[in-house]
Every structure is written in C-alpha cells, then in structure tokens.
C-alpha positions in Angstrom: 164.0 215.3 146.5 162.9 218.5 148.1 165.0 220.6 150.5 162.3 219.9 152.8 162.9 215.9 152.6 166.8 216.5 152.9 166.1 218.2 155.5 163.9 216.5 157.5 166.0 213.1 156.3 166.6 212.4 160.1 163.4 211.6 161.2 161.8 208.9 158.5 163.2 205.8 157.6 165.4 204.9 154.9 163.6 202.3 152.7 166.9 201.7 150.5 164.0 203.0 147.5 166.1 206.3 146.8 167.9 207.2 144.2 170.7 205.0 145.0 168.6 201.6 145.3 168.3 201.2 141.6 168.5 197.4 140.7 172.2 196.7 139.4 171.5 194.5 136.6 168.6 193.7 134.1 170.7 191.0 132.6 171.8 187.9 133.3 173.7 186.6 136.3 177.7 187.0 136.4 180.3 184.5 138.1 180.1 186.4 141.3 176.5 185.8 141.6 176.3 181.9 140.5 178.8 181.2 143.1 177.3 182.7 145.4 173.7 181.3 144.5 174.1 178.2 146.8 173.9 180.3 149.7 171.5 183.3 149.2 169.5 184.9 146.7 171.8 187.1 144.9 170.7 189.2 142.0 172.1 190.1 138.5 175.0 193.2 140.0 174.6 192.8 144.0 177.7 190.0 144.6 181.0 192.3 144.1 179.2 195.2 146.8 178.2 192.0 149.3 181.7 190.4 148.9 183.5 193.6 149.6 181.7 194.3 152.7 182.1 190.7 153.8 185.8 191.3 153.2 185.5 194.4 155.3 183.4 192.9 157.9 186.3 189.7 157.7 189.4 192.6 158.2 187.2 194.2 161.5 187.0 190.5 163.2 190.4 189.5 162.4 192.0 192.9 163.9 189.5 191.9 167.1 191.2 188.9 167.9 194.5 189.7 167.5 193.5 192.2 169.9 191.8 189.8 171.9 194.9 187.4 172.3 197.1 190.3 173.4 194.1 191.8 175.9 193.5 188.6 178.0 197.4 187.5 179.0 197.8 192.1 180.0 195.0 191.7 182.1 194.9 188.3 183.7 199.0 188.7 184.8 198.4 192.6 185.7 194.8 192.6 187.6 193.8 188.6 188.1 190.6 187.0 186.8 188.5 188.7 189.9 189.7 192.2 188.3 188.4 191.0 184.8 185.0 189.5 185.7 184.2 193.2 187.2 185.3 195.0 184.0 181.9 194.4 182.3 180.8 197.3 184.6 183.9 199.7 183.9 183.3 199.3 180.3 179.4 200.2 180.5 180.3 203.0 182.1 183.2 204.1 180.1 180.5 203.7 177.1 178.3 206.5 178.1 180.7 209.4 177.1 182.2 207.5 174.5 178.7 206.8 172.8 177.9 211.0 173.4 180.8 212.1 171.8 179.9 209.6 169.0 176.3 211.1 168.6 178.0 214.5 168.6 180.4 213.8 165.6 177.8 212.1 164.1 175.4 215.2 163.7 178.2 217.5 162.4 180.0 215.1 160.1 178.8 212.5 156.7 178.7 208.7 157.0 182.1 207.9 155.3 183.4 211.0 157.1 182.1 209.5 160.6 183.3 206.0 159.8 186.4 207.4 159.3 186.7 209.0 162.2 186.0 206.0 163.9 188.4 203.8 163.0 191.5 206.2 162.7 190.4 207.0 166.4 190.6 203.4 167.3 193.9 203.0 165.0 195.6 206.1 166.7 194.9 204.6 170.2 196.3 201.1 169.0 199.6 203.1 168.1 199.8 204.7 171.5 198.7 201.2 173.9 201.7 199.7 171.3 204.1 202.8 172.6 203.3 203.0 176.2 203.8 198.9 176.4 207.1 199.0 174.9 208.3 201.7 177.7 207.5 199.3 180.1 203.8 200.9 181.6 201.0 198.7 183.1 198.5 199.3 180.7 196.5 195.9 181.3 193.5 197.2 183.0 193.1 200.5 180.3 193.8 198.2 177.2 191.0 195.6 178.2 188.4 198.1 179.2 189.3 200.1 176.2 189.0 197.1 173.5 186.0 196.0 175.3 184.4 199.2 174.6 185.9 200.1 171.2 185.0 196.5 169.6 181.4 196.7 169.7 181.4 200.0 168.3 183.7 199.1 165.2 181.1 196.5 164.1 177.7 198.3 165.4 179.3 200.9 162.8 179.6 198.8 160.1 176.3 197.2 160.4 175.1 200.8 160.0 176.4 201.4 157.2 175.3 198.3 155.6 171.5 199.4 156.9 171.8 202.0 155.5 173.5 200.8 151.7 170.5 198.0 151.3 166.4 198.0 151.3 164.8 196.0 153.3 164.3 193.4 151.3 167.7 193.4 150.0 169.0 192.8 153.3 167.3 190.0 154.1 168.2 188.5 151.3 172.2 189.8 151.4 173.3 189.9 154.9 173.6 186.5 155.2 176.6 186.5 152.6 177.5 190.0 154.1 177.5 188.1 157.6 179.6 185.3 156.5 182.9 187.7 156.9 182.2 187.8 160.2 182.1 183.7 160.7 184.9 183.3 158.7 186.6 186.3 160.0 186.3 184.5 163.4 187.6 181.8 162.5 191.0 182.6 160.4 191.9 185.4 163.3 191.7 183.2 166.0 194.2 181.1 163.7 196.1 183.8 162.9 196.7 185.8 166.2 197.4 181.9 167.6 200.1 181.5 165.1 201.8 185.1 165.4 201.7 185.9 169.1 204.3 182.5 168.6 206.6 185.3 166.1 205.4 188.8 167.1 205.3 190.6 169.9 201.8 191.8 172.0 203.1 195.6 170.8 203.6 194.0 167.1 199.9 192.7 167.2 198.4 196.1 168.7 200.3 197.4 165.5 198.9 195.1 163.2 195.6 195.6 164.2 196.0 199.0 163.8 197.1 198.6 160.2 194.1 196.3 159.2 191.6 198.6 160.5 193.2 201.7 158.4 193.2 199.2 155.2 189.1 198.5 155.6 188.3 202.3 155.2 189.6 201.7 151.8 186.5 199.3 151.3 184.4 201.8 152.6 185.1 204.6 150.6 184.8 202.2 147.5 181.5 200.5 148.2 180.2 204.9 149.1 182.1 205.7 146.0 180.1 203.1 143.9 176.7 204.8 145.1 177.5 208.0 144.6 178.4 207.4 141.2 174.9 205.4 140.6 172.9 208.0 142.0 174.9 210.5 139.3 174.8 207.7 136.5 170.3 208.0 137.2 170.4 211.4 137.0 169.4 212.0 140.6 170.9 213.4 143.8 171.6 211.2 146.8 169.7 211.7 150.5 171.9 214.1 152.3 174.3 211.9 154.8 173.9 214.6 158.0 172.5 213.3 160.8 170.0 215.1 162.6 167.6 215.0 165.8 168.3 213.7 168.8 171.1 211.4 170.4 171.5 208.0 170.3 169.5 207.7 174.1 166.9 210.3 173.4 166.4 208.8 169.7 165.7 204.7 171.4 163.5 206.6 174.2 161.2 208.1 171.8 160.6 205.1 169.4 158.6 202.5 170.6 160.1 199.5 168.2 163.4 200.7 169.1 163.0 200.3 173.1 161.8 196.9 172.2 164.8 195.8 170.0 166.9 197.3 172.7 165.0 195.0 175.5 165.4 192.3 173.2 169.2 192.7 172.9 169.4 192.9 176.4 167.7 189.9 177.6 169.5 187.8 174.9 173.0 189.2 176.4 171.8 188.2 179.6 170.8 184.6 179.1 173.4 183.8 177.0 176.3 185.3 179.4 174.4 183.2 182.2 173.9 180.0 180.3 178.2 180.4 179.7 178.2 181.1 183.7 176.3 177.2 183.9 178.0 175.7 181.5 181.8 177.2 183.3 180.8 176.1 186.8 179.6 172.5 185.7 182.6 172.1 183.8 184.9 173.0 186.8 182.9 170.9 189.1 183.2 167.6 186.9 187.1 168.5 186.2 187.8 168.7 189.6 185.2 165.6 191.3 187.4 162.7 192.4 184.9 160.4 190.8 185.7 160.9 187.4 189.6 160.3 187.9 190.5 163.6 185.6 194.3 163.5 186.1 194.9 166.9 185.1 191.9 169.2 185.2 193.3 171.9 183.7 194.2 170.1 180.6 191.0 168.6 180.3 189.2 172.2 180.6 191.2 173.5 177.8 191.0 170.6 175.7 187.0 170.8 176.4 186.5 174.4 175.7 188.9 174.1 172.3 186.4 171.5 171.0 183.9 173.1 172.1 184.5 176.5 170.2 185.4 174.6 167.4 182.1 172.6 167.3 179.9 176.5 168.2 182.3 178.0 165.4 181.7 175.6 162.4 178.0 175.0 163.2 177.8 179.2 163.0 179.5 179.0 159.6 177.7 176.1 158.3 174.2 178.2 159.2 175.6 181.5 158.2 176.4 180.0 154.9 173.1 177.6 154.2 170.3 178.2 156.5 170.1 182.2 157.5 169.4 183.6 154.0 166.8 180.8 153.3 165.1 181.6 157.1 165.2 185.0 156.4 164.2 185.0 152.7 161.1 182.4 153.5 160.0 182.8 156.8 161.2 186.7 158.0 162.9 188.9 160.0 160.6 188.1 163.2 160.4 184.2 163.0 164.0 183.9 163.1 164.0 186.2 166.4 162.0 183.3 167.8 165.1 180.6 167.1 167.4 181.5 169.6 165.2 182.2 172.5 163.4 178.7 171.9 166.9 177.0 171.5 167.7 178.8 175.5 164.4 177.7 176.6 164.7 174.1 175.5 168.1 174.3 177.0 167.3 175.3 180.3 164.3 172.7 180.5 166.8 170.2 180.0 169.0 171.7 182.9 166.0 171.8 185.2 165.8 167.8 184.2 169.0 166.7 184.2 171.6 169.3 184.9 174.9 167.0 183.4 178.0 168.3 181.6 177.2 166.5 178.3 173.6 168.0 178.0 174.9 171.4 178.9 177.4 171.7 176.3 174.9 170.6 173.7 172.3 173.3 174.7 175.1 176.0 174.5 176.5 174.9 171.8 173.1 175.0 169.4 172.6 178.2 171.3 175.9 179.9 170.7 175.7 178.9 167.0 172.6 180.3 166.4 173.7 183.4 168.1 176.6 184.0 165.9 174.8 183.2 162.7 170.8 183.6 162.8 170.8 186.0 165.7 173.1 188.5 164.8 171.5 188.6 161.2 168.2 189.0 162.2 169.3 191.6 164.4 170.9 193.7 162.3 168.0 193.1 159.5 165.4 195.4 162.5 167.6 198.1 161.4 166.8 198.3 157.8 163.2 199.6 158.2 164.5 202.7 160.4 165.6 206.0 160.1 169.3 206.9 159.2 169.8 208.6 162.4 168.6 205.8 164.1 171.2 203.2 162.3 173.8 205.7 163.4 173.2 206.5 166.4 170.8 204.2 168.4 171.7 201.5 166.8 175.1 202.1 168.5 173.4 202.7 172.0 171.8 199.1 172.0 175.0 197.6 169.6 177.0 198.7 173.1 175.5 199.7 176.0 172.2 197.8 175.8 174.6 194.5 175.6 176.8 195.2 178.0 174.4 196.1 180.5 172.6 192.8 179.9 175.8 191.5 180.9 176.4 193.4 183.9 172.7 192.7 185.4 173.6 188.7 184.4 177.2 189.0 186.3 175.1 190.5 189.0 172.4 188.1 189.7 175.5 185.6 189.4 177.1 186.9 192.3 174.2 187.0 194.1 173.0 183.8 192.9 176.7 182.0 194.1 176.4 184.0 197.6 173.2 182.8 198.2 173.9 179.3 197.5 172.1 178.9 194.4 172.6 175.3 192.7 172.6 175.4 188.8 169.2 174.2 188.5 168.2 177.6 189.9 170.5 179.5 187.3 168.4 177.3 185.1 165.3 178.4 186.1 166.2 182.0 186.1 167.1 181.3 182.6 164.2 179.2 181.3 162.0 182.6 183.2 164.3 185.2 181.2 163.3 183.0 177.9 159.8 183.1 178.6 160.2 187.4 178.3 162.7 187.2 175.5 160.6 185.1 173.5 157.3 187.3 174.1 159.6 190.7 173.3 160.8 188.9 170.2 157.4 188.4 169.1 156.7 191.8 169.3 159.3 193.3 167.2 158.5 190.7 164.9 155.5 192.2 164.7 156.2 196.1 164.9 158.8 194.9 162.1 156.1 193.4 159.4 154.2 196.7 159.9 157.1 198.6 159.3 158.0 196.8 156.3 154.6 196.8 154.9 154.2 200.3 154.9 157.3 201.2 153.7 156.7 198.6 150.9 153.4 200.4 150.2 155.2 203.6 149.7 157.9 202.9 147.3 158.2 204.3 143.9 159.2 201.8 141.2 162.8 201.8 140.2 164.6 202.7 137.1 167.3 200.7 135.7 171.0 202.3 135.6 172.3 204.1 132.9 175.6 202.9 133.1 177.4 199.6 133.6 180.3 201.4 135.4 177.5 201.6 138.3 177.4 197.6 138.8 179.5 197.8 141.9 177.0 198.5 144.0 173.9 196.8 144.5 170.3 197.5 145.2 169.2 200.2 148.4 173.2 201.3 148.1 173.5 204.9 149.1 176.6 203.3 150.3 178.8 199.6 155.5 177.7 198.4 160.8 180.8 196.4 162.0 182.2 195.9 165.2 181.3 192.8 167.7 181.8 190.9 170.1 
C-alpha cells in the first residue's frame, strides 16, 4: 500500500480484500466450524473470531438490561410514565453533541483506541450514576436519558468494528452467527437482571454493568490483536486505522446510499414504534371492556406482554440461528430488506380488516422477530461495502439519531393521532402508507448495494494463504468489532 492509499483510506470503501482478509485455513474444517455448520457457512479458520465477537456482542446486551431493569423503576417512581414517553425527544437531542464529540475522537484516535474510549466513558459514568444514587440524589430522569442515548452507541460501535474486520461476503455469510450473541444475549440478561435485582441493589447492577463492559474490551483487543499479527505473518502492512474526512452528518449528506439506509432506518423505527403504540392501546381497551369479564386487568396485561416477549424472543433466536445466514447467503443483502416491511404491510392490512387483539399480536409478533433477527443483520451487512469512516462515524449517526428520530416523528403523529380522535384503523392506515415508502426505499438500497458489491468484487486482488497457523484466530476481511442496541 502507498502512502497515498493510507492516506486517502477515508474516503473508499473497505472491501475486507487487504492484507488482513487472507483466508484462515486451506485445510480441513475444525470442531468450531462443524458445530457451527448447521447454522451458517463457516469456513476452514473463521469460527473462534465469529464466536468471540458473538461473546462480546452477548457481554454488551446483558450489561443493557441490567441496565434496563434498574432505568425503568428510577424513572417511572421519580418522573411518571407521561415524563418517560417524552424522553425519546431529550435523548435525540442529547445525541447531537454526544455523536460530535464521537466524530471528533474518532479522527484523532485508532479503532481499538476509539472503542476503548467508548466503553471506559460509559463504564466511568456507570461508577458515578452508582455513587450519586447511593447519597441519596434523584437521578431518574439523567440515568434514563443517558442509557437511552449511550446503548445504541455501544452496539452501533461494535457493529463497526465487525464491518470493518469482514468482506462483504464474509459477512453475509458470518453475521448471522456473530448476531446470535445478541439473541441470546437478550435472552439470558433479561433472566439474569430478573433474578439479581431480587439480591442486588439498582447501585450493585449499575456496578455490574460497568464491570462487563470493561471485560468485553478484552475481546476486542484480542480479535485486533489476531489481525495485526496476520497482516505481519503475510508480510504486509495493515490499512492505517485514522479516520479521516468529514463527520458522521456531513459524511451521510454527501453519499447517496448512505441517506437512503438512513431513510430506511428511520421509517422502519417509525412503524415499528407505531405498530407497538396499536398493539398497547388494543390491549388496554380489551383488559379493561366489561364484556370480556377480565377480573384483574393488570395481571392479565403482564401476563400477555410476558408471553408475548417470550413468543417475539424465541422466534428471533430460532431465525437468527436457521434462516438469516441461509436468506442472506442465497437470496442477498437487499431481498431480506424486503421481509420486514412486507411482514408490517401484511400486518396493517389485517388491522384495516379486522382490527382484534389476537390478529394484532400475531402481526407484531412476526414483525418484531424479524426485526431482531433478519433486520438488524441485513442492516448491519449495508455497512460492509462502505468506507471505514463511514462504519465509524455515519454508521453511528443513523445507528442513533436516525432511530431515535423515527421514534420521535411516530410518538408525534401519536399524539396527534389520539388528540384528533384517531381510531386504530387509522394508525393502521398510516402504517400500511409508511410500508408502502419503506418497502420502495428498501428496494433501492438493495439495489445501490448489488452495485456496490459488484464493483468492489471486480476490483479485488486474489488472496494469499497465511504463513503461519498462529494467525487462525482471525478470519477472513479481519483487519480486526459495531455493538450497542436497543
């Protein structure tokens, strides 16, 4: 590589072709990679790399819902539910210097280094919320507009890194195991911050949180160290990991396909926070109508949204585990963008029809388990035909401000829609209108995306085999982690 393409490293794409993509293993398939055969295409050397960042991926949701168990009894007892619906907005806002100081670090600083950096910051504020608790202050309002802020950028940043560690067609094929700790990750922390907010304090658990998040840097480093030492074991020198260009918001304004992912995100956020809004209000309504003889609403809400998340959940990790790497692998990156938008539009036809509580759940629940497992994969695949400073930096523009903007604008036209009367059928309608546009924007990235991939597929050099079997920890496109969500 010339000092000319290090330098200019910032404004073309990473193809994961470099010399840190070299295939991992000529021979046959280990352990890892049989076991793992059943639900994606693994390669000879590419499970122990796709395992440890689904392990790190895992750590980064479980700290989120401890989190998340201490965040909603702080501010539902401090500032009410009113106070919480309007937070959406504080924590858009609160985004916009968050994300430019992000974008400033990010120019000055490696990727390990700015990973790092994130997630001691986030650690160091955990250790402080903990302190100021204990003493006694109201922190409910600051601690759930801060971890509403902070949790999309802990994953957005490890989805960048894992961008930027594969090729395109790597990830495809690998971030549906990748994704799995994320489904899983889901799962076991809502299980475990249940069963210790029962032993531990909310402090305790802020603490905690804190702890797990230091522990996944050591993944980080190992999965960069791996790389590093590839790229050394070929005999070549890695891309340089500076940042350059523009800022996250000037970098999406400039690129067409990256204005389009970011109206994609946003009209997905939207329907999806508005089909919760139809499914909420229909549940209420039957839980409360004296013709169904529902002796104690409140139990039967909670029992109905705990097999509800239960049913979303296990679909998600059934599709994350079978269906998303065979989807992606077969049919693409932009036909599975068209999955989840069809699934909203069905779903809001059958509102129009017949706008009953046992319909509604079904839509939502095929909708919000395609979310978490297709969605979110195909998502994050857009990214790996981009440049680095795009994965770093716009990618955590749309990751958190594009989404929770969507749901501002949806928590808006709610409001409006309740004050002017609006039955569900017209939330439906709204809804079934929004999936028209989604749809249509979705086909267009899918197509912006198969051009991308094409030429970048045109352009790549052939690969050479590594020198050393030390290298095997890292697989294929691995200079060498995007997590935070939702």
């Amino acid at each position: 590589m010339t000092p000319d393409d290090q330098s200019g490293m910032g404004s073309r794409p990473s193809t994961g072709a470099g010399p840190e993509s070299a295939p991992l293993g000529a021979g046959r398939a280990g352990v890892l990679e049989r076991v793992l055969r059943p639900f994606a295409d693994v390669r000879p050397g590419e499970a122990a790399s796709a395992l440890l960042l689904a392990g790190t991926l895992f750590l980064l949701l479980t700290a989120y819902y401890l989190l998340k168990v201490v965040r909603e009894p702080l501010i539902l007892l401090s500032g009410g539910a009113e106070v919480k619906a309007y937070a959406a907005a504080g924590q858009a806002l609160l985004l916009l210097p968050v994300l430019k100081l992000h974008g400033w670090v990010a120019r000055r600083v490696g990727r390990l280094t700015l990973i790092a950096t994130v997630l001691l910051f986030v650690a160091s504020n955990l250790a402080a919320f903990a302190g100021l608790l204990r003493t006694g202050v109201p922190i409910g309002l600051a601690f759930y507009l801060w971890v509403g802020t902070f949790n999309y950028l802990l994953v957005a940043t490890f989805w960048s890194f894992a961008t930027d560690l594969y090729s395109a067609e790597q990830g495809k094929r690998l971030f549906a195991v990748v994704g799995v700790g994320s489904s899983i990750g889901a799962l076991a922390g809502a299980a475990l911050a249940s069963w210790l907010l029962k032993r531990l304090s909310p402090p305790d658990l802020m603490l905690l949180a804190a702890g797990i998040l230091a522990f996944s840097l050591i993944a980080f480093a190992v999965v960069d160290h791996g790389a590093r030492r590839r790229a050394a074991a070929g005999g070549r020198r890695a891309e340089s990991e500076r940042l350059t260009g523009a800022g996250g918001f000037q970098a999406l304004l400039q690129d067409r396909y990256l204005l389009l992912v970011a109206l994609l995100t946003f009209l997905a956020n939207w329907v999806v926070f508005s089909g919760e809004y139809v499914l909420d209000r229909t549940l209420i309504d039957f839980a409360r109508s004296a013709s169904h003889g529902i002796a104690d609403p409140a139990r039967f809400v909670g029992q109905f949204k705990a097999t509800y998340f239960w049913w979303v959940n296990l679909i998600g990790v059934v599709g994350q585990l079978f269906v998303v790497s065979r989807v992606l692998k077969h049919l693409g990156v932009g036909p599975a963008l068209l999955v989840l938008p069809l699934v909203a539009m069905l779903g809001a036809s059958g509102m129009l029809v017949l706008p009953v509580l046992g319909l509604i759940r079904v839509a939502q629940t095929a909708g919000k388990s395609v979310e978490y497992s297709l969605q979110t994969t195909a998502l994050n695949a857009l990214y790996l035909v981009v440049s680095r400073d795009a994965k770093y930096k716009a990618k955590a523009v749309i990751d958190t401000f594009v989404i929770r903007f969507g749901e501002v604008c949806a928590a808006a036209a709610i409001w409006l829609g309740v004050h002017g009367g609006l039955p569900v059928r017209g939330f439906a309608a709204l809804n079934l209108l929004l999936g028209v546009v989604w749809f249509w924007v979705a086909l267009r990235v899918g197509a912006l995306h198969r051009a991308r991939s094409g030429e970048e597929s045109a352009r790549l050099p052939l690969p050479s085999p590594p020198r050393s079997a030390t290298t095997a920890l890292v697989p294929t496109g691995l200079p060498l982690t995007n997590l935070l969500v939702k």
